[in-house]
The first five atom37 places (N, CA, C, CB, O) and aatype in JSON, in Angstrom:
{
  "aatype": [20, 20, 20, 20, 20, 20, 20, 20, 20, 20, 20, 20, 20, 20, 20, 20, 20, 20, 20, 20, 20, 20, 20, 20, 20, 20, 20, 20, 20, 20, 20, 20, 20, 20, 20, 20, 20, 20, 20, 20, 20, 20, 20, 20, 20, 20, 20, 20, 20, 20, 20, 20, 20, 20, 20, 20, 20, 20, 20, 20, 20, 20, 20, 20, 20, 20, 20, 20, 20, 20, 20, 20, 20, 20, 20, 20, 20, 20, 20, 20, 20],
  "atom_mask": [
    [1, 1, 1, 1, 1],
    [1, 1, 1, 1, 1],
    [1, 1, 1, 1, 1],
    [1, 1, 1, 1, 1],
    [1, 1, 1, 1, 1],
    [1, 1, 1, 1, 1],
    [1, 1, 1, 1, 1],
    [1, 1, 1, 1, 1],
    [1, 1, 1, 1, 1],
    [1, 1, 1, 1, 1],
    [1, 1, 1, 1, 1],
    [1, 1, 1, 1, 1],
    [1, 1, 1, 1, 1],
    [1, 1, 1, 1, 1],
    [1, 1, 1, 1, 1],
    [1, 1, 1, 1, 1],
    [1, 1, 1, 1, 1],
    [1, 1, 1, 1, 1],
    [1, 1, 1, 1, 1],
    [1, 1, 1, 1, 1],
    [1, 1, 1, 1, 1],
    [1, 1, 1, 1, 1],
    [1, 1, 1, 1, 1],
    [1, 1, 1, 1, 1],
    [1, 1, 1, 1, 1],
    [1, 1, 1, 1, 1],
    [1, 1, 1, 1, 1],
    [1, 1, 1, 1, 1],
    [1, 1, 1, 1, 1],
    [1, 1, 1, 1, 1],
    [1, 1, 1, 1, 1],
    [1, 1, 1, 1, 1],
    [1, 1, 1, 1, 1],
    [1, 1, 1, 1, 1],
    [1, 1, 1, 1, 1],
    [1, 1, 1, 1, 1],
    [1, 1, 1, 1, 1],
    [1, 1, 1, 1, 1],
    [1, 1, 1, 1, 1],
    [1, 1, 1, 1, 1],
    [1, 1, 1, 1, 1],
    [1, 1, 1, 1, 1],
    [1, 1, 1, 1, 1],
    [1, 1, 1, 1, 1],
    [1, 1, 1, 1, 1],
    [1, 1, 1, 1, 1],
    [1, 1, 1, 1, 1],
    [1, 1, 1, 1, 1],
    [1, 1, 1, 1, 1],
    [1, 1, 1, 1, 1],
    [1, 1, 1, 1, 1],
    [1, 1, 1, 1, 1],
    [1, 1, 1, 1, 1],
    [1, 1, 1, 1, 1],
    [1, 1, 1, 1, 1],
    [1, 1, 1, 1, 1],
    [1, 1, 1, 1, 1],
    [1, 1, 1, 1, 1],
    [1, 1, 1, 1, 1],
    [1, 1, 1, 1, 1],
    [1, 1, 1, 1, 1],
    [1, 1, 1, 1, 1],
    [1, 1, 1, 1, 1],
    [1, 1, 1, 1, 1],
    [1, 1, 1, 1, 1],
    [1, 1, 1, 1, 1],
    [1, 1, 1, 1, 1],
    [1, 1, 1, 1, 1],
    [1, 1, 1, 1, 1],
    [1, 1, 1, 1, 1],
    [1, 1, 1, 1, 1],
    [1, 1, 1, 1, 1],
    [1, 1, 1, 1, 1],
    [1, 1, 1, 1, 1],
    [1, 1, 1, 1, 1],
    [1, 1, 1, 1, 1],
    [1, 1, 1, 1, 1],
    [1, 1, 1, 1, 1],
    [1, 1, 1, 1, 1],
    [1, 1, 1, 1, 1],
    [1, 1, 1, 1, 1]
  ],
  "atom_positions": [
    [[-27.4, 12.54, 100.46], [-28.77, 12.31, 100.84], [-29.54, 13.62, 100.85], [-28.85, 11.62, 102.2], [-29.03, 14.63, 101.33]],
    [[-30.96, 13.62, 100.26], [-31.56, 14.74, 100.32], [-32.34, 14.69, 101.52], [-32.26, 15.03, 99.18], [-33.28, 13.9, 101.57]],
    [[-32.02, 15.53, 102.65], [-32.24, 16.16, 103.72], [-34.3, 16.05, 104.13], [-31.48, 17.82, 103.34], [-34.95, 15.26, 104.8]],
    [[-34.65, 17.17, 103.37], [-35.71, 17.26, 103.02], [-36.68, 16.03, 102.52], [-35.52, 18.1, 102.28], [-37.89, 15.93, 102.74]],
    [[-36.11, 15.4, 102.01], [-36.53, 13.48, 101.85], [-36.97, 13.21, 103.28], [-34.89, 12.15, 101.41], [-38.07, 13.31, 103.83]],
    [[-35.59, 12.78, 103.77], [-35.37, 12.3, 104.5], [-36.35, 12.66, 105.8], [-34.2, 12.42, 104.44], [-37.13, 11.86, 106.31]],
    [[-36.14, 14.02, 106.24], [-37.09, 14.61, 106.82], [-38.47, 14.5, 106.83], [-36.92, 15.48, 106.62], [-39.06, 14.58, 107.91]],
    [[-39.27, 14.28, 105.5], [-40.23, 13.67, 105.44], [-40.43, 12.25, 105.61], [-40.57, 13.99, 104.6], [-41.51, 11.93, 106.09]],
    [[-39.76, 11.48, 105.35], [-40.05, 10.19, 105.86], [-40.17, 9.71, 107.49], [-39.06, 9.47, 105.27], [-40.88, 8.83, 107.97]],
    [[-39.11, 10.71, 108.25], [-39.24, 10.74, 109.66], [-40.68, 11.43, 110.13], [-37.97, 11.54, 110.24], [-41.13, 11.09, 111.23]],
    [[-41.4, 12.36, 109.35], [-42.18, 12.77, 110.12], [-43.48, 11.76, 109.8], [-42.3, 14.28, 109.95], [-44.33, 11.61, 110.68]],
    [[-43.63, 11.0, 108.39], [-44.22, 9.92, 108.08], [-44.36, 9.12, 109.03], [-43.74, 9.4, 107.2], [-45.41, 8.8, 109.59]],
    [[-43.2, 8.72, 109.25], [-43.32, 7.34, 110.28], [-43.58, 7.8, 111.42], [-42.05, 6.39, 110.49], [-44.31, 6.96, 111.95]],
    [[-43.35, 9.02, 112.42], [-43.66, 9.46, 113.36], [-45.09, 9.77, 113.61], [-42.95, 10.27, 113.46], [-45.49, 9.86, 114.77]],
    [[-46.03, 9.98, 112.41], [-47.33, 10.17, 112.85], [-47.99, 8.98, 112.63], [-48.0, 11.26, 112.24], [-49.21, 9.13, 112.65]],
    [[-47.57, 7.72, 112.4], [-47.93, 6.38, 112.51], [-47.71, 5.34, 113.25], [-47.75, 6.02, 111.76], [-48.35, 4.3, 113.45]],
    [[-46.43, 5.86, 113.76], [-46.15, 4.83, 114.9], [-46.25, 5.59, 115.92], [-44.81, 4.07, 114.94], [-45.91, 6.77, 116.02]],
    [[-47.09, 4.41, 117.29], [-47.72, 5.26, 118.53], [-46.45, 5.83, 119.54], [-48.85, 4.13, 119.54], [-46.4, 6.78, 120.31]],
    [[-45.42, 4.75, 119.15], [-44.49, 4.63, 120.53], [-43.52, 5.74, 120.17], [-43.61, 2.98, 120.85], [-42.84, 5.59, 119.16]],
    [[-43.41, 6.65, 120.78], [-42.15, 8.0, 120.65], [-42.31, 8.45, 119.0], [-40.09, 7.29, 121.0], [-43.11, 8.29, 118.08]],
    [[-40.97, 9.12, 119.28], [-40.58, 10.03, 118.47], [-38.93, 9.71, 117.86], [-40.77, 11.37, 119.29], [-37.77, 9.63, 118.26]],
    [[-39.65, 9.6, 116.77], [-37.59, 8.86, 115.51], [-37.29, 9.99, 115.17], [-37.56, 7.65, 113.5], [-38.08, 10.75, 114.61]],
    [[-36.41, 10.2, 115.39], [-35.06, 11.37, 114.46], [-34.45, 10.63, 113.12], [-33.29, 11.71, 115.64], [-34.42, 9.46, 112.75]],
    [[-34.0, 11.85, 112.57], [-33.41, 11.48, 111.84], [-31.75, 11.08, 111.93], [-33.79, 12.23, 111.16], [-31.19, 10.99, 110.84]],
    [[-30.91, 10.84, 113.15], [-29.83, 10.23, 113.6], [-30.4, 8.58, 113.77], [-29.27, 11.03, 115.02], [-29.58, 7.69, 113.95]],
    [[-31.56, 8.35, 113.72], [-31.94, 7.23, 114.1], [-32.13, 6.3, 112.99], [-32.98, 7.39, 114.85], [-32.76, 5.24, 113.09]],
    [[-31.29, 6.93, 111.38], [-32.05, 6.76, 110.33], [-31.26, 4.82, 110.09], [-31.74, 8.31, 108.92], [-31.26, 4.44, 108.92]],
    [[-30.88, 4.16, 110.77], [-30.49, 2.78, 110.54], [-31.41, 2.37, 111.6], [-28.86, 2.33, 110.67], [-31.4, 1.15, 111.69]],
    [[-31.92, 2.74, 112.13], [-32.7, 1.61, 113.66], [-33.5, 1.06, 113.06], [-33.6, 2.26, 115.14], [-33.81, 1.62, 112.01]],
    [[-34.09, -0.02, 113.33], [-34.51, -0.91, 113.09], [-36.28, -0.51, 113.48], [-33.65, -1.96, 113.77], [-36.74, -0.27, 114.59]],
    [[-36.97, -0.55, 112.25], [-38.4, 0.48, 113.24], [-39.24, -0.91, 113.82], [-39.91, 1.82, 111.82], [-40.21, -0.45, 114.44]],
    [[-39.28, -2.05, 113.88], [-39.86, -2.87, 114.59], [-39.51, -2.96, 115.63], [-39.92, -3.78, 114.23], [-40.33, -3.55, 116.33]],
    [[-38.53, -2.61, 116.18], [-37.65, -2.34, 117.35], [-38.14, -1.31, 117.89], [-36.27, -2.13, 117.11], [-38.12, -1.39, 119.11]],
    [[-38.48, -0.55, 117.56], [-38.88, 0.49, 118.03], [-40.47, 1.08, 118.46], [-38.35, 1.1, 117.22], [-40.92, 2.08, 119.02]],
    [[-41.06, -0.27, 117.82], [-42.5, -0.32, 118.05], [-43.61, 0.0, 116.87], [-42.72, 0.62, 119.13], [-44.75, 0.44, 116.99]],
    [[-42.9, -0.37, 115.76], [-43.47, -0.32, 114.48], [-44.5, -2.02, 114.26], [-41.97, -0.07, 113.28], [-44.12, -3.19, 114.32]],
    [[-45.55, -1.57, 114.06], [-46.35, -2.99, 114.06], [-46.46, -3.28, 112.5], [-48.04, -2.91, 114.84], [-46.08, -2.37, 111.76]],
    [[-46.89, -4.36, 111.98], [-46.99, -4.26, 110.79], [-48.53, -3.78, 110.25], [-46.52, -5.5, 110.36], [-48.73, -3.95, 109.05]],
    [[-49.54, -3.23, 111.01], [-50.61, -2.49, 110.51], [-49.87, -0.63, 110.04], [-51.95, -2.56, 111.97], [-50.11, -0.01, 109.01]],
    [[-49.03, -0.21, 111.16], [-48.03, 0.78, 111.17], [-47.54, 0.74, 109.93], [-47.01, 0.63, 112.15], [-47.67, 1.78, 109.28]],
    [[-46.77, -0.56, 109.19], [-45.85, -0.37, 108.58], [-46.93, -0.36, 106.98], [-44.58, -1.51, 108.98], [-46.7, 0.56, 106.2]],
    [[-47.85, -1.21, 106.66], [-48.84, -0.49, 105.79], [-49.7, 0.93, 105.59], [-49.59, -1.17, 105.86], [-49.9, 1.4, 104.47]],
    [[-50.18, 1.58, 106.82], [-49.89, 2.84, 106.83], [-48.88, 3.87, 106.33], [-49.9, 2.91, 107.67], [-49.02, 4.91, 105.68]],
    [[-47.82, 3.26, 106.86], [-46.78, 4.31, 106.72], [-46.36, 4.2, 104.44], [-45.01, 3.63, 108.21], [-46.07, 5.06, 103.61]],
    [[-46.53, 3.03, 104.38], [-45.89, 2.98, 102.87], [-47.17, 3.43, 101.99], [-45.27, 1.27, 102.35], [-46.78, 3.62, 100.84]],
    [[-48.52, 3.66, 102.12], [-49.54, 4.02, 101.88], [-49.3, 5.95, 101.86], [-50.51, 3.24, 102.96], [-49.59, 6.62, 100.87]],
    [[-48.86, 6.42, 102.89], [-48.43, 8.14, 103.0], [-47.25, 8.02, 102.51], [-48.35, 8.99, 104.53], [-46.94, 8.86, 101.67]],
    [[-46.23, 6.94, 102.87], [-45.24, 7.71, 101.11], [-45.44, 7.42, 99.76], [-43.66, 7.32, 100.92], [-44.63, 7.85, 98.94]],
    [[-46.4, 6.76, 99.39], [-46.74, 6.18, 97.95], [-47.27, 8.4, 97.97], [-48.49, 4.2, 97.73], [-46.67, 9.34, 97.44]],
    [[-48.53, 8.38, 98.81], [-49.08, 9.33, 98.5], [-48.57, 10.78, 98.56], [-49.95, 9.16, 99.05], [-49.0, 11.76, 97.96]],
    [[-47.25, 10.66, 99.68], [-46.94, 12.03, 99.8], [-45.49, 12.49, 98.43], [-46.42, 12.21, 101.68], [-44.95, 13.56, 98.15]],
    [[-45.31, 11.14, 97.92], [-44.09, 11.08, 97.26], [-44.42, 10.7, 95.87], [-43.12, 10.14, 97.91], [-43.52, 10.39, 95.09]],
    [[-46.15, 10.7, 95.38], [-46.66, 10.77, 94.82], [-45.84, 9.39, 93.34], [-46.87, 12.26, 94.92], [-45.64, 9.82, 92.2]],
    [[-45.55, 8.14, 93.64], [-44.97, 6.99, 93.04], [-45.64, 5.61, 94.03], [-43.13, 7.19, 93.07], [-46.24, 5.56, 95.1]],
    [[-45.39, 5.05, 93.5], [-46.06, 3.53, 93.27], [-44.78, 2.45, 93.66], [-46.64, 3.27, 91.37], [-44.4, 1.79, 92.7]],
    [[-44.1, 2.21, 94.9], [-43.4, 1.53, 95.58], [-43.62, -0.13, 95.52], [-43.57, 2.11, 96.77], [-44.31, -0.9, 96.19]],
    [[-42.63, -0.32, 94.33], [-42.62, -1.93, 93.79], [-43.07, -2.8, 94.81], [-41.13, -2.5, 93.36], [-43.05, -2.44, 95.99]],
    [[-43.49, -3.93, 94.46], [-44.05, -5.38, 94.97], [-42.81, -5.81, 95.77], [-44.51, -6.59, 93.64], [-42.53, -6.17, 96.91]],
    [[-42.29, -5.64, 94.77], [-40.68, -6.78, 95.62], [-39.82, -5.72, 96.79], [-38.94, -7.34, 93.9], [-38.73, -5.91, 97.34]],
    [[-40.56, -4.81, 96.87], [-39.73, -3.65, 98.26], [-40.96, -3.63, 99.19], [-39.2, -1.56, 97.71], [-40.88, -3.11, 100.3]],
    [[-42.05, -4.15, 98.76], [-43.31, -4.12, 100.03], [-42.72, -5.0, 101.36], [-45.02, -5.03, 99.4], [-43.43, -4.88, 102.35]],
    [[-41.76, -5.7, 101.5], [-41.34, -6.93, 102.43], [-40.67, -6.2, 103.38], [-40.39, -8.16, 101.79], [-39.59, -5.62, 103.25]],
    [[-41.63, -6.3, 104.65], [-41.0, -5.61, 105.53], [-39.39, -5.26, 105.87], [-41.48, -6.11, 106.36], [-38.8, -4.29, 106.35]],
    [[-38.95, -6.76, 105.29], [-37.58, -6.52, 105.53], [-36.28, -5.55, 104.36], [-37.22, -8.02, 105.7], [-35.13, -5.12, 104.37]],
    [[-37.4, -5.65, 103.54], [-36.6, -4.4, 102.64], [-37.01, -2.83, 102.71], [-36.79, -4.72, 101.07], [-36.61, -1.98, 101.91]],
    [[-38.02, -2.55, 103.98], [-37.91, -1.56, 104.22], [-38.18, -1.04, 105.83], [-38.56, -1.14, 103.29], [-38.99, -0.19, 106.19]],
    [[-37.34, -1.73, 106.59], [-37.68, -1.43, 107.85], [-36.98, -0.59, 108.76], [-37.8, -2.41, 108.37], [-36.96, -0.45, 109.98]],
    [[-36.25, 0.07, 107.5], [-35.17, 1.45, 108.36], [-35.63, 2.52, 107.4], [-33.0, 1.28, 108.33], [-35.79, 2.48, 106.18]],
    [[-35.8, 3.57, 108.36], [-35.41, 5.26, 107.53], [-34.54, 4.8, 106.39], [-34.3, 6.63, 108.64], [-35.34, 4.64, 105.47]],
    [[-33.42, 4.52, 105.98], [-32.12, 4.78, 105.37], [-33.22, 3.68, 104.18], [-30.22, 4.24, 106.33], [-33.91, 4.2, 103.3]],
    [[-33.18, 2.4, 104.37], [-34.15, 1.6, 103.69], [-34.99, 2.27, 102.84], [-34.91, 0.92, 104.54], [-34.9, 2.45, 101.62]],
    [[-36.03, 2.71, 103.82], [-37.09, 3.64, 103.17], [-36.88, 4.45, 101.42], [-37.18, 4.89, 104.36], [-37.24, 4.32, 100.25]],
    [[-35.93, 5.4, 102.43], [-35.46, 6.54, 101.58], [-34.84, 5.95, 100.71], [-34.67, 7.58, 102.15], [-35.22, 6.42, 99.63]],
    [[-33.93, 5.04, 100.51], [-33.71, 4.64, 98.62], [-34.94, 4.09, 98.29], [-32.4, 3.31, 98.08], [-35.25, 4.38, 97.14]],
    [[-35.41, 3.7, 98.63], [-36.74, 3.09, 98.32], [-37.7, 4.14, 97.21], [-37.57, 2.86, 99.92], [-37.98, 3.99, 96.02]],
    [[-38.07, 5.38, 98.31], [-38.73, 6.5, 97.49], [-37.64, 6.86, 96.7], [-39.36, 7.78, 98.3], [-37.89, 6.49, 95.56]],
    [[-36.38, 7.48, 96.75], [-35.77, 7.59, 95.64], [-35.79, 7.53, 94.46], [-35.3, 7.24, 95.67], [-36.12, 8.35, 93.61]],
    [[-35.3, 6.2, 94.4], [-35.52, 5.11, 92.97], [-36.62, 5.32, 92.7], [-35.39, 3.5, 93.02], [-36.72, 5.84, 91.59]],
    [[-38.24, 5.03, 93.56], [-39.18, 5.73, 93.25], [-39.48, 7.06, 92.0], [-39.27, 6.04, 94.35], [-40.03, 6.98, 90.91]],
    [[-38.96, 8.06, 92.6], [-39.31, 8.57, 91.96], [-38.22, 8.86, 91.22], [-39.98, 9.27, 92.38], [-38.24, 9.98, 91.72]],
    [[-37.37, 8.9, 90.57], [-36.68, 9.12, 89.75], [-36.78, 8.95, 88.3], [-35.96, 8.7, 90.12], [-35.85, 9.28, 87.57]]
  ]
}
C-alpha cells in the first residue's frame, strides 16, 4: 500500500466529516459508523476525484463500495493507473 495515498485519503475524509478524527489504523472502519453522512460522503469523493486528479466510475459511487479508507484507496488506485 502506498502510504502517502493512503495518508491523503485520511486527511480527505477528516476535513469532511464533522465527528473526530480517522487514522490511518482505522483504515477498515466503517465511516458511517463513524459519523459519515451521505452529504459527507459526496464531498469527500468530489476532493478525491479532484485531489487524485481521475474520474471515479459510476458503479464504485455506491456508498457501499466505498465506505472504508481501505475501500476508498483501491478505488483511487485503479483510478489512476
Amino acid at each position: 500500500m502506498d502510504i502517502v495515498i493512503l495518508e491523503r485519503i485520511c486527511q480527505i475524509i477528516n476535513l469532511n466529516i464533522e465527528s473526530g478524527e480517522l487514522s490511518i489504523n482505522q483504515i477498515d472502519e466503517d465511516l458511517f459508523s463513524i459519523g459519515m453522512s451521505s452529504i459527507d460522503y459526496i464531498r469527500i469523493v468530489v476532493a478525491l476525484e479532484e485531489e487524485f486528479e481521475c474520474q471515479i466510475p459510476n458503479s464504485k459511487l455506491l456508498l457501499s463500495e466505498m465506505n472504508t479508507m481501505s475501500k476508498m484507496y483501491q478505488v483511487i488506485v485503479q483510478c489512476v493507473r
